[in-house]
C-alpha positions, 0 to 999 in steps of 0.5 A: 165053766161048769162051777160057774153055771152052777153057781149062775143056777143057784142065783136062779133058784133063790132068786125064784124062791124069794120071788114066790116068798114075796109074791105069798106074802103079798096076797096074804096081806091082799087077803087080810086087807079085804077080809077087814070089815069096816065098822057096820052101821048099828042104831047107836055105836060099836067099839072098836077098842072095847072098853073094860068095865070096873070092878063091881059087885051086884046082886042078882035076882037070886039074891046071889054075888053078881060081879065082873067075873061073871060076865066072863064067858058069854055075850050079855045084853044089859037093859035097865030101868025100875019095877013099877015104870009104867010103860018105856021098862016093861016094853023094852022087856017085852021087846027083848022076851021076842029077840030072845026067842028069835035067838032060839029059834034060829040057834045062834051061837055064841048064846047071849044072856039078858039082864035087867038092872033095876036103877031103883034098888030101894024099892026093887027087891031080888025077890021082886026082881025074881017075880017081875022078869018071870012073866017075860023070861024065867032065863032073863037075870035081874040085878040090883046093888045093895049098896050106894057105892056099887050102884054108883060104879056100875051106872057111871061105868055104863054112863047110866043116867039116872034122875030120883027124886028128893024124899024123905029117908022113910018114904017110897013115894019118889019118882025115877026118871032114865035114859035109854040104852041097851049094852052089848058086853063081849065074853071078856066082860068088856063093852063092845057096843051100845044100842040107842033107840032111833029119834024121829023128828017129834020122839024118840022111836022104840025099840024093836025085836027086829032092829035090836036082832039085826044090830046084834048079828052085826056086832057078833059077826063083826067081831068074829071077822076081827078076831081072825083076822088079828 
């Protein structure tokens, strides 16, 4: 009798441990589940799979070797469009100079670096590019491709839409026309989102510091949310 009592009591001992192993591991799950943010609303679209970007190979503003791998590490937040644009490129940069000091003021972290890729390299020199982007921010990076072949890949890896007109071989009298975007690369050098001004119902609207600020606080939270939660 007392050999079945104590069998009947180890009965009840597993039976209450598996009952708290499952009770546990529903609200673990419970948890997760709730801690999952859905995709926040962004003025464009953010990736929930990133996608990896292409070997490149550009130049930057210092005339040095700008490549995949030097994307790795940090946030960037790619801009594009030409030297002598005469309003929608130097605007834009203008706009980003305010976001960058909004970053730095409130000490965000991880920190997030600004490039401006120059769509128009034949006339954008690295040096060119050094000068221009010093009158907004000496930390934003310039870049350019030297070559036809790199400017085609990085562009079409980023759905760059870029439209030059016909000229002579010798002639820097052409026009440059592009879309708008901005691009948000994650530190494993992989696109997780895409900025797109807003359209109103005659134009499209500019971007601004404020808006830009508020959708990259999204994506970076957003992010850090997934990344626990995996």
């Amino acid at each position: 009798m007392s050999n079945q009592n104590s069998q009947a009591s180890r009965n009840i001992q597993i039976a209450l441990v598996l009952l708290v192993i499952f009770l546990f591991s529903a609200t673990a799950i419970s948890h997760l589940q709730q801690t999952k943010q859905p995709m926040p609303l962004i003025n464009g679209y953010l990736l929930k799979k990133p996608v990896v970007l292409p070997a490149f190979r550009l130049q930057d503003h210092q005339g040095q070797v700008f490549d995949h791998s030097s994307l790795l590490g940090n946030w960037h937040l790619i801009a594009y469009g030409y030297l002598t644009c005469p309003d929608i490129c130097p605007t834009t940069l203008l706009t980003l100079t305010h976001v960058a000091q909004q970053l730095k003021s409130k000490n965000l972290k991880p920190e997030i670096k600004f490039i401006f890729y120059s769509v128009d390299p034949v006339r954008d020199s690295s040096e060119q590019l050094s000068q221009y982007l010093a009158y907004f921010n000496p930390t934003f990076i310039g870049l350019r491709a030297s070559e036809k072949e790199n400017k085609a890949v990085f562009e079409r890896s980023l759905s760059i839409k870029v439209k030059i007109s016909e000229h002579e071989t010798d002639s820097l009298s052409y026009s440059v026309s592009h879309d708008v975007a901005l691009f948000i690369i994650n530190p494993q050098g992989k696109l997780q989102a895409v900025l797109k001004p807003k359209d109103s119902a005659l134009r499209q609207e500019p971007f601004t510091a404020t808006g830009i600020y508020q959708d990259l606080l999204k994506v970076l939270t957003y992010d850090k949310v997934s990344q626990l939660t995996k």
